[in-house]
C-alpha positions in Angstrom: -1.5 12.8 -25.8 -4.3 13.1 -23.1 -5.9 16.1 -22.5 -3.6 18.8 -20.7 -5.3 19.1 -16.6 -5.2 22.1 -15.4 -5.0 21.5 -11.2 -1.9 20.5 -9.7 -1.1 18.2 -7.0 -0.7 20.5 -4.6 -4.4 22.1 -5.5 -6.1 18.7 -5.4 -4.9 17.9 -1.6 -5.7 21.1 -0.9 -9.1 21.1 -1.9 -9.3 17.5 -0.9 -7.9 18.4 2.6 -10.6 21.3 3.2 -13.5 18.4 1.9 -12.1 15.9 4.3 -11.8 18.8 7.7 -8.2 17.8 7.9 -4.8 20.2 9.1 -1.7 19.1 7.2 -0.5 17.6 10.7 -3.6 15.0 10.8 -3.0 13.7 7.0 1.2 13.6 8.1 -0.1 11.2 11.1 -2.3 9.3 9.3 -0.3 8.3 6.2 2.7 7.7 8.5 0.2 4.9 10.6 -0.8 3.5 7.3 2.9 3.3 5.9 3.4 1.7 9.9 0.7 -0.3 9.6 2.4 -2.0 6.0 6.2 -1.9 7.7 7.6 0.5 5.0 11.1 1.1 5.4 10.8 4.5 4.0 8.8 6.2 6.4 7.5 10.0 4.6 8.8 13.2 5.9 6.6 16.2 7.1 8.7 18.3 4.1 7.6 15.2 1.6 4.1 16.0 2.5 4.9 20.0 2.0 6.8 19.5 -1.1 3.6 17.8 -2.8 1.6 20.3 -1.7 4.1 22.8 -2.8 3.6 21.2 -6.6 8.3 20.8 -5.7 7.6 16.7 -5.5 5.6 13.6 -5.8 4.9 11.0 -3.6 5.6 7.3 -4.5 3.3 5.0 -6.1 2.4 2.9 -3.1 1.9 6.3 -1.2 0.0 7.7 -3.9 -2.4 5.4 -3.3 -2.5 5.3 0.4 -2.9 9.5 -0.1 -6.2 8.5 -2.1 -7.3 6.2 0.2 -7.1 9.3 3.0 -9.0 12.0 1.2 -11.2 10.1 -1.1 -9.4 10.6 -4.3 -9.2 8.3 -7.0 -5.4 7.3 -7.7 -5.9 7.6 -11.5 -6.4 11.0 -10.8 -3.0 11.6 -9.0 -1.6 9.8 -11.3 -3.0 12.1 -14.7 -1.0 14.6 -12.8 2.0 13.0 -12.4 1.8 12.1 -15.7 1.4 15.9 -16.9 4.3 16.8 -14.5 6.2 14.0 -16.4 5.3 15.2 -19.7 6.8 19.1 -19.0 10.0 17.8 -17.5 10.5 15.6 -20.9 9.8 18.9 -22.8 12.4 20.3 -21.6 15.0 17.6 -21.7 17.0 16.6 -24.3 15.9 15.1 -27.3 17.5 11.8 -27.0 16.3 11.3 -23.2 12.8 12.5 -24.1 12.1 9.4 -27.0 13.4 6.9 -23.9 11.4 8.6 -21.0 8.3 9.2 -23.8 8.5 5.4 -24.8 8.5 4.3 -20.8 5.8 6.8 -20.1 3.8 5.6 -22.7 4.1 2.0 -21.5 3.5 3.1 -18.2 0.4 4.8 -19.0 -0.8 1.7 -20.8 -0.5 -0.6 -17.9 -1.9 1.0 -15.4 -4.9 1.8 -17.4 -5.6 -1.7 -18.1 -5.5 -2.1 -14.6 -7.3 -0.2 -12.2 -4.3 -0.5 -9.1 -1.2 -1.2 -9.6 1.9 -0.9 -7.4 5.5 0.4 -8.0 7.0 -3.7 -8.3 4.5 -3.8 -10.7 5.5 -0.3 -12.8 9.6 -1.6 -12.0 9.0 -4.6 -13.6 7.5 -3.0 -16.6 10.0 -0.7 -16.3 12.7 -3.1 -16.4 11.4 -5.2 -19.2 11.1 -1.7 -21.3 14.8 -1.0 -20.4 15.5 -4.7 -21.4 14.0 -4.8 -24.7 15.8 -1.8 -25.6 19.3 -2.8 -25.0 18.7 -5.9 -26.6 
């Protein structure tokens, strides 16, 4: 298991936010005109972007990295968090659920660090093919 980090999401904007002289409101604008700029159909919310900061949420992986992209943060970093989050919602889950969820993080983990970007088809199709070779 990787070593336990001890900032949260919601710290590391913070801190990035302050770094980068941005208000909450200019970071909402621009990773809405990024998300325009790609023709997302789900557009973030203003409370998406409080929840994170909150530590009550987590963005996407394609707005993970566009959040990165904003204040200079390397995704692998959000996504050691996630992963952490991840790992204290599986303690606390049944036992059965945990081995599935532990076996998908674990693959997870092991693609995207074999690749330096990756995108959420990318993780779904892992994801699938995970979910596939268990049921058969």
């Amino acid at each position: 298991m990787s070593k336990k980090i001890e900032t949260t999401l919601g710290d590391l904007i913070k801190e990035a936010i302050k770094t980068e002289k941005l208000t909450i409101d200019e970071l909402y604008e621009k990773l809405v005109d990024i998300q325009y700029k790609k023709n997302k159909k789900k557009k973030i919310k203003k409370k998406d972007l409080k929840n994170w900061i909150n530590n009550r949420d987590f963005p996407d992986l394609d707005t993970i990295y566009d959040l990165s992209s904003i204040l200079k943060i390397h995704p692998n970093d959000l996504l050691d968090i996630k992963n952490q989050m991840q790992d204290e919602i599986l303690k606390k889950t049944n036992p059965a659920i945990r081995r599935l969820g532990g076996k998908a993080l674990d693959a997870s983990r092991d693609y995207y660090k074999s690749n330096i970007f990756f995108n959420s088809s990318n993780f779904g199709n892992l994801y699938s093919n995970l979910v596939r070779k268990r049921t058969e």
